[in-house]
Structure formats: structure tokens, C-alpha cells
C-alpha positions in Angstrom: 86.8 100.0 97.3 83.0 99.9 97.2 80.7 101.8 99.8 79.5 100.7 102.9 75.8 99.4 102.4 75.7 98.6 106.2 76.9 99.5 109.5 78.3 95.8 110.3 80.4 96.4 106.5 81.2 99.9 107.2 83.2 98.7 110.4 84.5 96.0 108.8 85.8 98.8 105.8 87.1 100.9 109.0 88.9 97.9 110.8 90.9 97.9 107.8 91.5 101.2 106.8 92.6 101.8 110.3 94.9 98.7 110.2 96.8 99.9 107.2 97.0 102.7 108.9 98.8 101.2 111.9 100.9 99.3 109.4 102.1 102.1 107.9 102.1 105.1 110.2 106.1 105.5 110.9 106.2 106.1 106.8 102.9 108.4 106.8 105.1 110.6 109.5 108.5 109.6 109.5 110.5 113.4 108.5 111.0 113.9 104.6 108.9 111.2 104.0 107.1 111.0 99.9 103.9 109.9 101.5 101.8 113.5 100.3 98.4 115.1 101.1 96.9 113.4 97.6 97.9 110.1 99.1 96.7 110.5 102.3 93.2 111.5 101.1 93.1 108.9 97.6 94.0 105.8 100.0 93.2 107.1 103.5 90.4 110.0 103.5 88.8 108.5 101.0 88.8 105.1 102.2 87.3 106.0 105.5 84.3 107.7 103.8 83.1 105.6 101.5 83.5 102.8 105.1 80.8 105.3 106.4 78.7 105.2 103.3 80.1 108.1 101.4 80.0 107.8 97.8 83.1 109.6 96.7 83.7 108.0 93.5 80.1 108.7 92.6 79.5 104.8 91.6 75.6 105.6 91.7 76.2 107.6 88.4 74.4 110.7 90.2 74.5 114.5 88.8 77.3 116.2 89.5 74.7 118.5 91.7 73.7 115.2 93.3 77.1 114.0 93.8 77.4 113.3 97.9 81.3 113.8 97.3 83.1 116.6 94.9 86.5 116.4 94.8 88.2 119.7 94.0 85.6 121.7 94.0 85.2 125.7 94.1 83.8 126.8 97.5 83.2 130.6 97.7 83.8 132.0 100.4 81.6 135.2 101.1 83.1 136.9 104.3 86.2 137.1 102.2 84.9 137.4 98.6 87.5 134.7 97.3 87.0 131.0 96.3 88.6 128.0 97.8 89.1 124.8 96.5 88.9 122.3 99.6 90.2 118.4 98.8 86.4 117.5 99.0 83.0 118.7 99.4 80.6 116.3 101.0 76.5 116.8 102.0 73.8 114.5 100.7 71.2 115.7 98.0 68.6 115.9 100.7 70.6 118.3 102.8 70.7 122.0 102.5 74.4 122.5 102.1 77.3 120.8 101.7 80.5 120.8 104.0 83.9 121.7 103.1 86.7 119.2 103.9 90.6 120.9 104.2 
């Protein structure tokens, strides 16, 4: 799935994330289900932020330091001197810092 260029395609890339959703929600939660976290964020997560103009598979070819997405990365975290690795880090090149996702 490519980006979202424009508002009108990114809710058009929404409509149908969110439909497959629907579709699919009694497996996402039924109990003992397969569906994992990787899934969720590879066909769902994902999906939903590259229909707001994310570019998590980095199809611009960008630095990893320009990267808006980085999956897996190593977060430190300061107030308890340890690292983290969240499922994603997103924040545009422009902005000062990027934000976690758990």
C-alpha cells in the first residue's frame, strides 16, 4: 500500500482499512485467536499511517535519520537509564523529536 498524497486518498486508504477491520474484528478478538501484535501493526497500524501520509516503508529512499517511520527502533529512556524498543518511531525530519509508538 502506497501513501496518502491527499486528504480525499488518505480517507479513501482509511474507509478501507477500517472496513477490513470490521470484516475481521470477531477474529482480531475472538479468545486464543493467532491474529498477534506483528499483525496487527504490519496490516492494521501500518496501514492506517501510511492512509494519513506516513511513510513507514520509507518508499522516498530517505536516511535512516530522515526516515518519518523506524520500525524497531532503540528509544532511551533517561528517567530510567534503560532503552526501549517501541513497534515504531514516527516524527517528520522537520520536527524536533520523534514519538514513540507501544
Amino acid at each position: 500500500m502506497a501513501f496518502a498524497r491527499t486528504i480525499a486518498e488518505g480517507r479513501v486508504l482509511i474507509a478501507a482499512v477500517v472496513a477490513r477491520y470490521k470484516i475481521n474484528a470477531d477474529q482480531y478478538a475472538r479468545p486464543g485467536s493467532a491474529y498477534n501484535e506483528t499483525e496487527t501493526r504490519t496490516q492494521l497500524i501500518n496501514a492506517l499511517l501510511q492512509s494519513l501520509g506516513w511513510d513507514v516503508l520509507n518508499e522516498n529512499g530517505v536516511t535512516q535519520d530522515a526516515q518519518e517511520v523506524i520500525q524497531e527502533a532503540t528509544v532511551e529512556d533517561k528517567t530510567e537509564r534503560l532503552s526501549r524498543k517501541p513497534d515504531e518511531v514516527q516524527g517528520r525530519s522537520s520536527s524536533p523529536g520523534r514519538f514513540p509508538v507501544r
